[in-house]
C-alpha positions in Angstrom: 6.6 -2.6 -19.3 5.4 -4.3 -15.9 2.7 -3.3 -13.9 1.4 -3.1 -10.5 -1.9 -4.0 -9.6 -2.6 -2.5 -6.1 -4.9 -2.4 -3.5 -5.5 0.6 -1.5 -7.9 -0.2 1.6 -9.1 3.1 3.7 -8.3 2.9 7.0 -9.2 5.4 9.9 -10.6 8.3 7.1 -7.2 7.5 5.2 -6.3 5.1 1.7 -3.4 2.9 2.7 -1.7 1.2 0.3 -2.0 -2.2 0.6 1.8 -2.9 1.0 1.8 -1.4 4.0 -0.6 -4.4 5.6 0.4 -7.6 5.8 -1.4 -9.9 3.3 -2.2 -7.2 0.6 1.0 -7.3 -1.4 0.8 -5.7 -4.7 1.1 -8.1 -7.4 3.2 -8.1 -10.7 1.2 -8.1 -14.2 2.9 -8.5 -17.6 0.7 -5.8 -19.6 -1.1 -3.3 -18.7 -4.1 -5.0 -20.4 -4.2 -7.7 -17.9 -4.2 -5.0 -15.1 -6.9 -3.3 -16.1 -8.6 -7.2 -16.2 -7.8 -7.5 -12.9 -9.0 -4.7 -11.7 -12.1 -4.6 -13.1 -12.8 -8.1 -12.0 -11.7 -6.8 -8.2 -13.8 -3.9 -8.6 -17.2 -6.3 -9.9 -16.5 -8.6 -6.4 -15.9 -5.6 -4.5 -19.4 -4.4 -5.5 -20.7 -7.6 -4.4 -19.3 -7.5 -1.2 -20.3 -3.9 -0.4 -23.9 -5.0 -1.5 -24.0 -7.6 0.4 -22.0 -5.8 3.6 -22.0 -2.7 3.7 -19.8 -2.2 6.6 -17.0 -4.3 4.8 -13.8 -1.9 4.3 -13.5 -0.1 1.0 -11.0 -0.7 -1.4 -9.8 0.6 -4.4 -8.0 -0.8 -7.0 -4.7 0.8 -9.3 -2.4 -0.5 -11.8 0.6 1.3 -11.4 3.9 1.3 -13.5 6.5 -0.9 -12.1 9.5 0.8 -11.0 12.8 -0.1 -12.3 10.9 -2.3 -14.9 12.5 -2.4 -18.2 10.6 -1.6 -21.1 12.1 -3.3 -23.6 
């Protein structure tokens, strides 16, 4: 099955999905397993940037099943 891996920015009290903002596509992964890799590596360089602004906008990250992907 393919996954999602997406970004969810909050925005005005609210978490927006990053497809709704230009630039923040969500991206297709192969596995789930590379998902999760690539969201803990976004999550580890988020955490650097909040340390180092604090101010920066807040993101989360999701791998989400990709819809109408086949499973095999």
């Amino acid at each position: 099955m393919e996954y999602l891996f997406v970004v969810y920015l909050m925005i005005n009290g609210a978490w927006v999905r990053g497809d709704d903002i230009d630039g923040w596509a969500s991206l297709p992964v192969a596995t789930l397993e590379e998902c999760l890799k690539r969201k803990a590596r976004a999550e580890e360089i988020h955490a650097d940037l909040i340390r180092s602004d604090p101010r920066a906008i807040d993101k989360r990250f999701d791998c989400e099943p990709r819809e109408g992907a086949s499973d095999g």
